[in-house]
LOMI-474597 format. One record per atom (N, C-alpha, C): x, y, z. Coordinates in steps of 0.05 Angstrom, whole numbers, padded with zeros to 5 digits, always signed. Example, Ala and Ser with C-alpha at 12.3 -4.5 7.8 and 13.67 -1.06 7.14 Angstrom:
BEGIN
+00264-00114+00156 +00246-00090+00156 +00264-00066+00156 +00257-00045+00142 +00273-00021+00143 +00258+00001+00157 
% end
This chain:
BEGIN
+01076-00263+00603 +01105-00258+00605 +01110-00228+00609 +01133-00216+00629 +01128-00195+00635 +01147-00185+00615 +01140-00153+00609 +01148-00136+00580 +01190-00138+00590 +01193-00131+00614 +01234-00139+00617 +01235-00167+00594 +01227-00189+00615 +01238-00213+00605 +01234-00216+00569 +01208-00204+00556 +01209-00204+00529 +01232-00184+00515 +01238-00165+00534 +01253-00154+00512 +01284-00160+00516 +01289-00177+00537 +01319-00185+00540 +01317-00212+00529 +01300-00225+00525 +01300-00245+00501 +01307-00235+00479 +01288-00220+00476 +01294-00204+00440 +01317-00189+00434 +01328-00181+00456 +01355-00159+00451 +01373-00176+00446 +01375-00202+00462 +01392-00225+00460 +01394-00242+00431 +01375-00236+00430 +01373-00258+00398 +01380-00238+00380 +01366-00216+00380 +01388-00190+00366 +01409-00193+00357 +01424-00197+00386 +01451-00194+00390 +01467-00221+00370 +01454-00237+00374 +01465-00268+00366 +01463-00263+00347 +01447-00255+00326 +01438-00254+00303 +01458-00241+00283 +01460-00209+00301 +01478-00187+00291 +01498-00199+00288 +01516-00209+00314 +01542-00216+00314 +01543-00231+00293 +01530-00255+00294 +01540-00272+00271 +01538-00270+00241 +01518-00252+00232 +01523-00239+00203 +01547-00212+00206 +01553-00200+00230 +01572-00180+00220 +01607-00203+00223 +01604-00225+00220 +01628-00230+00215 +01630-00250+00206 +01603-00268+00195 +01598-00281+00172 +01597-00269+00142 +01591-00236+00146 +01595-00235+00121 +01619-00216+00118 +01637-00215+00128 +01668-00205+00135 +01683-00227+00130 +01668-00242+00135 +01690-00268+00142 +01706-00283+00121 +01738-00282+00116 +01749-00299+00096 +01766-00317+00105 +01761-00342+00086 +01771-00353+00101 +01767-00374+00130 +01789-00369+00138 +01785-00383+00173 +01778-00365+00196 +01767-00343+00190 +01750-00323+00205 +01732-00335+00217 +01716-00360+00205 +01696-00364+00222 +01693-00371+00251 +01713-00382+00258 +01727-00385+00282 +01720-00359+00302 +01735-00343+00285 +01715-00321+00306 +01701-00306+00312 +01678-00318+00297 +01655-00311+00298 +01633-00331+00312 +01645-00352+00319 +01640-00373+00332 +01645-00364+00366 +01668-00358+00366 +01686-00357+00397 +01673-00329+00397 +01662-00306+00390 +01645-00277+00400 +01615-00284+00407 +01608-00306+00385 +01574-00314+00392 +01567-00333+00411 +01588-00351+00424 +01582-00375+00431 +01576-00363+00475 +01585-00348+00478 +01580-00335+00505 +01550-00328+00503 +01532-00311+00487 +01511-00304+00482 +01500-00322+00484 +01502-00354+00474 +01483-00376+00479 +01484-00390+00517 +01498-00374+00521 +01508-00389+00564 +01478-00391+00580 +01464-00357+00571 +01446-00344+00595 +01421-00359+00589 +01416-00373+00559 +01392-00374+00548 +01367-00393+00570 +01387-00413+00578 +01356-00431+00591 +01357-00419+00615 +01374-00411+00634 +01374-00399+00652 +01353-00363+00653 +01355-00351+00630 +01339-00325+00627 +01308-00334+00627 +01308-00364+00602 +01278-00373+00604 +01265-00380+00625 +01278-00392+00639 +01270-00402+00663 +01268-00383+00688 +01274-00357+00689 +01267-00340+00710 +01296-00337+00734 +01318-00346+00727 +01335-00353+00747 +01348-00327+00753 +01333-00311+00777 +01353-00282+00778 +01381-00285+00782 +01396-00301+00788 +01429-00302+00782 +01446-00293+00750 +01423-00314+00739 +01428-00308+00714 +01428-00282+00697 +01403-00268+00710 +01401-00252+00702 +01413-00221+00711 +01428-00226+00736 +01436-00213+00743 +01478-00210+00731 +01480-00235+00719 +01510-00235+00714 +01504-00234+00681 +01478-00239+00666 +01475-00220+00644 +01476-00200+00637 +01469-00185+00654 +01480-00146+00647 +01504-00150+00644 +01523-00166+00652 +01547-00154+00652 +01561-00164+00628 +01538-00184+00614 +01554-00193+00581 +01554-00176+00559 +01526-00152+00553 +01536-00147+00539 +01558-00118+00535 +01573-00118+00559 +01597-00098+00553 +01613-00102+00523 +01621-00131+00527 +01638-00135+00497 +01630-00128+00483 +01608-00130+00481 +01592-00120+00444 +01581-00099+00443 +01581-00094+00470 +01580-00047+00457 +01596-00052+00450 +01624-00061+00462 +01645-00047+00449 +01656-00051+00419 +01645-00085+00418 +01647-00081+00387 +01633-00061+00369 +01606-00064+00382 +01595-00042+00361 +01602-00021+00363 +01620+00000+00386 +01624+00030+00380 +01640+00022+00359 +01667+00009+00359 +01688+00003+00346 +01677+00000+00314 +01659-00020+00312 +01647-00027+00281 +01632-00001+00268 +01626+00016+00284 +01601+00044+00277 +01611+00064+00272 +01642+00068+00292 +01655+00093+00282 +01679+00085+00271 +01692+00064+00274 +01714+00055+00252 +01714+00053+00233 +01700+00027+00226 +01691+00011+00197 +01667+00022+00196 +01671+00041+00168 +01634+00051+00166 +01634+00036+00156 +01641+00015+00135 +01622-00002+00120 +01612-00026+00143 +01614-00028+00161 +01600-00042+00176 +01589-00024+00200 +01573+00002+00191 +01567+00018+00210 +01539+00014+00222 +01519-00004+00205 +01501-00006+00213 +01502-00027+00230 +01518-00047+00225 +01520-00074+00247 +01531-00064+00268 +01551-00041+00278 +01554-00026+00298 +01536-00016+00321 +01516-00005+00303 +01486+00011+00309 +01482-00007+00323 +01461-00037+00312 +01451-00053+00316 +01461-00066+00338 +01481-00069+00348 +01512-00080+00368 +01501-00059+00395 +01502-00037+00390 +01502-00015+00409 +01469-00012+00417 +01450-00012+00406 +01423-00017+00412 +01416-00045+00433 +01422-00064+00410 +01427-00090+00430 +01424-00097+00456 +01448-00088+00460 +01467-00093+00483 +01457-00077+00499 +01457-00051+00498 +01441-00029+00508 +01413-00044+00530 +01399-00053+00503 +01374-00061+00517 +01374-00089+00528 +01398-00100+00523 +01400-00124+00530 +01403-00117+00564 +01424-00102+00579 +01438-00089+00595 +01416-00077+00617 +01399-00057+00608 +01379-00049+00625 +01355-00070+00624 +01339-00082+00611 +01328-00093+00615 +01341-00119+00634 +01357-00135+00627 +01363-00154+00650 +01368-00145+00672 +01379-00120+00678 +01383-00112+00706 +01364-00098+00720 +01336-00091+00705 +01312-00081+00712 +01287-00112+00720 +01291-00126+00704 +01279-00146+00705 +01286-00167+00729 +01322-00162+00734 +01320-00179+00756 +01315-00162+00786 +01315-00140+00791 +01308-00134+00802 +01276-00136+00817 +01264-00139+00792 +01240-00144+00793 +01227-00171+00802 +01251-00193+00796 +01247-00221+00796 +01253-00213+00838 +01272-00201+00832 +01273-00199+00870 +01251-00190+00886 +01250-00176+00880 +01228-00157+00900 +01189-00182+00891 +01199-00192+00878 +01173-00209+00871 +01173-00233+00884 +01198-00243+00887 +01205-00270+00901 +01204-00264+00931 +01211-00245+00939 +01214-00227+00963 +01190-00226+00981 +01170-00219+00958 +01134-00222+00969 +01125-00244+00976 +01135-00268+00964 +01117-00287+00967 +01119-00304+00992 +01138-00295+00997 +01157-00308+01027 +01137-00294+01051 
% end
């Protein structure tokens, strides 16, 4: 498995992970709701990323914008949720270059074989 596709798996599950404890454990109430409707996009790319599909992977970079933005928002707003911020902004980060490095790579590889 090439080192892109492992680590936009892993940034992804990160992400899923993060999101849903930073507003599972915020959450009162009927909050869960939205913590549901922020995580449930994150699960779209999954069989599509496994499976090699450069489309996918190419309209993945552009998911995780939302969740930098939550995390600048959570990191320098709410310090008490400053580390789930961090974590948000790392993420996504690597979520972001690696899918758009990796599909590039899926191109120029598919490209060869032709």
């Amino acid at each position: 498995m090439h080192p892109l596709k492992i680590f936009t798996l892993l940034s992804l599950l990160v992400l899923i992970l993060n999101q849903l404890s930073l507003f599972f454990s915020n959450a009162t109430g009927d909050q869960w709701w939205l913590a549901s409707l922020l995580t449930l996009p994150l699960l779209l790319p999954v069989k599509g990323l496994w499976s090699d599909r450069l489309y996918t992977y190419k309209w993945t970079g552009f998911l995780p914008m939302l969740y930098f933005f939550i995390g600048v928002s959570e990191a320098f707003v709410a310090s008490e949720n400053g580390l789930y911020g961090k974590i948000n902004i790392l993420a996504s980060g690597v979520l972001f270059l690696s899918s758009m490095y990796y599909s590039r790579y899926l191109k120029a590889h598919s490209g060869s074989q032709h």
